[in-house]
N, C-alpha and C positions, 0 to 999 in steps of 0.2 A: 378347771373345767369350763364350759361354753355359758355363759348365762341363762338360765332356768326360770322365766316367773313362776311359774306354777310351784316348784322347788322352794322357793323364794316365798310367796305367799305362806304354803305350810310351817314356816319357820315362823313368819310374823306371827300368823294368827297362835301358833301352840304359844309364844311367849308372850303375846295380848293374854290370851288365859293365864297365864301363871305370875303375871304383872310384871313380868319381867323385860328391864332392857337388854343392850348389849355388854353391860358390865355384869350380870347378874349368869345371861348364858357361858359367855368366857370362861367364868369361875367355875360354874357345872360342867364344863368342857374338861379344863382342866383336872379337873378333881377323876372323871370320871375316867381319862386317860392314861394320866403317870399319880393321881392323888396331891399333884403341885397346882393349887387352886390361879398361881400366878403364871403358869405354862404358857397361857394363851392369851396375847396382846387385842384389848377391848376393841381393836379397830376393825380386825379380822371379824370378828362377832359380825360388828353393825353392818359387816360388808355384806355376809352372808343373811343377816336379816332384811336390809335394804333391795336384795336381789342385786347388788355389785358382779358380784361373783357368786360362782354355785362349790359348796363343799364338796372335795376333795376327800383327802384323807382322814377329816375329822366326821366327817356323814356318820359314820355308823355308830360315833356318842354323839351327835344329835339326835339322831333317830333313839337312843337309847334313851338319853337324858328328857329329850320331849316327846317321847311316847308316840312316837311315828312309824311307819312301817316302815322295813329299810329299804324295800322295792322300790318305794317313792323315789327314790333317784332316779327309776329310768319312765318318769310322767314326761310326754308329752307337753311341748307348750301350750299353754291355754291358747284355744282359737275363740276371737269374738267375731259377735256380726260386724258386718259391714253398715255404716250409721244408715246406708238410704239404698239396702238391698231391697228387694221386694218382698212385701210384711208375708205375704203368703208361704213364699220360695224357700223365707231364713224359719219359720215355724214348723215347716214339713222336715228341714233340714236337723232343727232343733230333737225335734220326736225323733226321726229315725236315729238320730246318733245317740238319743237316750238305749232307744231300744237295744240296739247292736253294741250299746257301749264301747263307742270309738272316739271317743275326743274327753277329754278330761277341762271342763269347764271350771273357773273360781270366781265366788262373789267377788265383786269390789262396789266401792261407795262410789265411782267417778260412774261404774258402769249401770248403776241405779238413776243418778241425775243425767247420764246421757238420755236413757229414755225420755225425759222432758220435750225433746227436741227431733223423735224419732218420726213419728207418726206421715204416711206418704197421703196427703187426703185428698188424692186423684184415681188410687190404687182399684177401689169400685168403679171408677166410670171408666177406665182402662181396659178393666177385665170384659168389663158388657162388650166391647166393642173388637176384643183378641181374644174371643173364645176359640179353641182351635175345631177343623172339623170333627165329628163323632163323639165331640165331650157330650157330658151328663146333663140333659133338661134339669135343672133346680128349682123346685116351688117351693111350695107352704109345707108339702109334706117331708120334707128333706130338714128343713129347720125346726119342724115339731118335733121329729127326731131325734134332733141333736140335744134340743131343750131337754128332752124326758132322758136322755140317756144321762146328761149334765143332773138332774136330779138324782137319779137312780145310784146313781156313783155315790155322788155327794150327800145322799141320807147313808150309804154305807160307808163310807170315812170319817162324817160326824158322829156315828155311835162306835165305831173298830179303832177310829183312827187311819190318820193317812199312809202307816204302810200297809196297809189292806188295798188290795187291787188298783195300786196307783198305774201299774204297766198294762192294766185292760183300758183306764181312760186314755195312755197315748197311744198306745196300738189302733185303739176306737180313732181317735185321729188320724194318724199317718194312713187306714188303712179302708177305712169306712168314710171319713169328712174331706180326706183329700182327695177325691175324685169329683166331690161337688164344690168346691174350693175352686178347682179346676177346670170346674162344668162352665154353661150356658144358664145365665141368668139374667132377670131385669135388674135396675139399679137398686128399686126396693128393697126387692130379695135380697140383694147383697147387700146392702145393709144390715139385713134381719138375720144374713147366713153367720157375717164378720162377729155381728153382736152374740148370736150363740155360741160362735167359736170362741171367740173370746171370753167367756164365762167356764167353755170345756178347758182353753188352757190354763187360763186361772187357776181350775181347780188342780190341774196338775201340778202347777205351782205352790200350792198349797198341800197337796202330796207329798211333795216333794220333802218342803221347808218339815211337815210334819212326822216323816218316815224317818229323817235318819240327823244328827249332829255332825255331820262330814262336809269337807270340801267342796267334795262332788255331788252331797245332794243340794248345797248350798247354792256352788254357782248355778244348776239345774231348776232350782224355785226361781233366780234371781231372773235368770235369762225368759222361761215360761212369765212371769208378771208382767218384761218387760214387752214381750211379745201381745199379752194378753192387751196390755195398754195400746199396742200399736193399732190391733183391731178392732179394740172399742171407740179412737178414735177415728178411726177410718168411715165405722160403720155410724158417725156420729151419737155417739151414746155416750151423754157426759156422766151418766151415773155409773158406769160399765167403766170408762175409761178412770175416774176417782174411785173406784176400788180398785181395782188393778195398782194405782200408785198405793194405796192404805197397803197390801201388801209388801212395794218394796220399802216403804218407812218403816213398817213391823219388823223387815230384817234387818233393816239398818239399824235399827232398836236393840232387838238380839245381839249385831254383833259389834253395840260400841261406836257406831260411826252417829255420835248425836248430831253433830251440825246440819248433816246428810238428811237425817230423819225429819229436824225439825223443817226442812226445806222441804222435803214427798210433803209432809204431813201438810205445811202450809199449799200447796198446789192441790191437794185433797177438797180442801176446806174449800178454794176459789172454783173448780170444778162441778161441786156441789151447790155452791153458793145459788143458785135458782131451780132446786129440785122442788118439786111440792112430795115429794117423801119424806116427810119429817123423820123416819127414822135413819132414811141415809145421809140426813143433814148431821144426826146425832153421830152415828158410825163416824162420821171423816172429825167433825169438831174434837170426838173424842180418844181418835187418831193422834193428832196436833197435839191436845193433852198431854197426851202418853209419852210424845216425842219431848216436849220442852220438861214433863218431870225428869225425864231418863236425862236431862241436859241442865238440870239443876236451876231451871227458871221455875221458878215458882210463880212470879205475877201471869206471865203467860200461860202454864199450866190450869190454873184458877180459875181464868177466866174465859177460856176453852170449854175446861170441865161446865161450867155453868151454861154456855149457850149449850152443848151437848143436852146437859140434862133438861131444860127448856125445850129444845125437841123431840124425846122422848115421850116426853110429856103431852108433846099437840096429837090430836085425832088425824089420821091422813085424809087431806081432800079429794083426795082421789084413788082409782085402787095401784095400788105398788106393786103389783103381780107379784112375779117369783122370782125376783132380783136377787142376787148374795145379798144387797144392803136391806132386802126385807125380812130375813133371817135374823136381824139384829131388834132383840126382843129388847122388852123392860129389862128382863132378867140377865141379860147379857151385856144390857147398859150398867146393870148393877154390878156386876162381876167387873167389868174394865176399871170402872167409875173406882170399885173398891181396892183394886191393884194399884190406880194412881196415885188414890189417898194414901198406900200405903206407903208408895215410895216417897211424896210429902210430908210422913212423919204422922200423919194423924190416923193412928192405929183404932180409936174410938168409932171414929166413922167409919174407917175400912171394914174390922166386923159389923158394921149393921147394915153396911151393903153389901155384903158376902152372903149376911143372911138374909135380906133381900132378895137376892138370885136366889138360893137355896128354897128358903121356908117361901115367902109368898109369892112370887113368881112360879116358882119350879122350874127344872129345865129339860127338856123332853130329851137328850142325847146324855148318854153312859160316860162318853167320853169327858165332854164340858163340863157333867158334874164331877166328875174323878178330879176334875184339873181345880174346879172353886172348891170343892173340901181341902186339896192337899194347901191351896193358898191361904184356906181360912185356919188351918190348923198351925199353916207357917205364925199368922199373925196372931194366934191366942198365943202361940209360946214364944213369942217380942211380949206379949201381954203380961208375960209370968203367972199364964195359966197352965200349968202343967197340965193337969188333969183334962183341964179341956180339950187341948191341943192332941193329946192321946187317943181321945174317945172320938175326934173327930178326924184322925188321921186313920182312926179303926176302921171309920165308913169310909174311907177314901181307899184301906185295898180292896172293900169288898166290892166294890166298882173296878176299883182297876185292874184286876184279871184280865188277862185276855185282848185288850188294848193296843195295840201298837201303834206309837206316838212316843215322840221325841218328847216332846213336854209332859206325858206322863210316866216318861222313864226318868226323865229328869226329876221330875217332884220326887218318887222314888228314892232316885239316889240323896238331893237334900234332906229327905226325911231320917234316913238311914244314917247321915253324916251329924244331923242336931239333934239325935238320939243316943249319940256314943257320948257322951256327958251325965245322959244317967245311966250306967253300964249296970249301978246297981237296984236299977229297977226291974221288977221280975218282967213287966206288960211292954216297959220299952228294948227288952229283948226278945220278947214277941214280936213286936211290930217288926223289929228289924231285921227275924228272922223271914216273918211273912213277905216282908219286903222283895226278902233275894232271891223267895222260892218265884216270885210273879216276874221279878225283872231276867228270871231265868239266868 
């Protein structure tokens, strides 16, 4: 058959999950075919995991053997941007093809560090000057808009989760911001329009990444961040544009690609490097963090974590308004801070900044606390607190009802899978019943 990346991708990533090469799929080919584990020559495999070529007659024990859908054979090739279309033109194009669901997008890590080099930053003074006749006057009142609607969304996805009305935020876009997008405006304004939009498709980007563990909602956060980033720099907003990359490093994190991560994470850090929002200095430092533990650097890890926490720490000199990075509380330094430690091995710290976020901070959204109980309960039971880990994964489904989010269906199902070793406990078949009635 004709070459497939899209195809091709779903093959790599199912066997990145299950650690497996192309010696390993072969064998499950085999077995699953004729039960002769030696049927099928390892080269074949790495063809089709490589995107060589696209399976043939073996597709339908792929699709079996990695748990894929067998239609996926007839996806569509991925289309990407164009590196220097117009940030506007490829964002409007992005939403609509979400909405109508006609292009089938996939993460990748090249497609994350191309953003680095996206950004067109003529793009405002272009449009001031090619409005067409009869476009839309754009002021102040058009961008307050967009800001309050960017909140309104985004306090309902922080307590539901991001599959809760993610297609009202792009529709809100394609349908409502791209007529002033497209409008008559000063260069200000656009600046102020670029900056709001770029926070609106941030957050659908974060919709996205948090609604579902699939291909498609993957490449869909990946392409929204990167977009997001184009128009925060456009609209000169270095604190807009360093979060926008803190999101593609957090997928590149998710999906394995360290080198990737540690590289957004460091461009996070230099982007920020002269905010006086000390807590958006804290947010990107402990970004970078997060990227070198997941990449098994520990001296850099360490020493991130601690500027991070140093900024945390400081008063802001000035007000921070309603930025995503002012969102980033104590409590939320303490929750990340505590997931680093714990992927560096030091489990002592990580509970006392779990409960940190928890007991003295608090943390005002249903969803983030759902997510630090199920973490803190992960790391009492690495602790060989059984009991602890139980009582405190109790409070974590009574939160997480109702939820929809990828990371708290995910905690779910880990909790479910490091419960079936005490089978003979009466409470952790409780749990694990409660589990499946919430994860539906």
């Amino acid at each position: 058959m004709p070459r497939n990346p899209a195809v091709a991708e779903l093959i790599k990533q199912a066997c990145q999950k299950r650690g497996w090469g192309p010696s390993e799929l072969a064998r499950a080919l085999g077995l699953a075919e004729s039960g002769d584990p030696r049927r099928l020559q390892r080269q074949h495999a790495r063809r089709w995991i490589e995107g060589e070529r696209t399976p043939g007659h073996w597709w339908p024990y792929i699709a079996q053997v990695l748990g894929l859908d067998p239609e996926a054979i007839h996806l569509p090739e991925p289309v990407s941007a164009a590196p220097h279309t117009d940030t506007v033109a490829s964002v409007l194009h992005l939403g609509r093809s979400d909405v109508e669901r006609r292009e089938f997008i996939l993460a990748s890590s090249g497609y994350a560090l191309s953003a680095l080099g996206l950004p067109d930053m003529d793009s405002i003074t272009r449009r001031t000057k090619s409005a067409l006749p009869g476009a839309i006057r754009v002021g102040q009142g058009e961008v307050a808009a967009v800001r309050h609607m960017v909140k309104a969304l985004g306090d309902s996805a922080s307590e539901l989760g991001g599959g809760h009305a993610r297609h009202l935020a792009v529709r809100y876009l394609t349908q409502d911001v791209a007529p002033w997008l497209e409008g008559r405006f000063s260069e200000g304004t656009g600046r102020e329009l670029f900056a709001a939009t770029s926070q609106l498709v941030h957050l659908a980007g974060w919709m996205a990444q948090d609604e579902g563990d699939t291909p498609e909602l993957r490449g869909l956060a990946q392409r929204y961040y990167a977009h997001s980033f184009r128009l925060a720099a456009e609209a000169g907003d270095p604190e807009l544009s360093a979060t926008a990359l803190r999101g593609l490093a957090v997928q590149c994190v998710d999906l394995g690609h360290r080198a990737e991560a540690v590289q957004l994470g460091e461009a996070c850090v230099e982007y920020g490097r002269h905010l006086h929002n000390p807590r958006a200095v804290a947010y990107y430092e402990a970004t970078l963090a997060s990227a070198a533990a997941q990449d098994d650097d520990r001296r850099m890890a360490t020493k991130h974590l601690a500027m991070s926490e140093a900024a945390i720490g400081r008063p802001a000199a000035v007000d921070v308004g309603d930025s995503w990075a002012a969102h980033y509380s104590p409590g939320r330094w303490a929750h990340e801070s505590g997931m680093i430690l714990s992927r560096l091995g030091d489990l002592d710290a990580a509970e006392e900044h779990l409960h940190l976020a928890l007991d003295i901070h608090g943390l005002d959204r249903r969803r983030t606390r759902a997510i630090v109980l199920a973490d803190l309960g992960g790391v009492r039971l690495r602790q060989g607190d059984v009991d602890g880990a139980m009582a405190t994964w109790r409070s974590f489904l009574d939160c997480a009802d109702g939820i929809r989010s990828v990371k708290v269906q995910g905690a779910l199902q880990d909790m479910r899978v490091r419960l079936r070793r005490y089978d003979g406990v009466p409470e952790a078949q409780e749990l694990r019943e409660q589990a499946t009635r919430i994860a539906g």
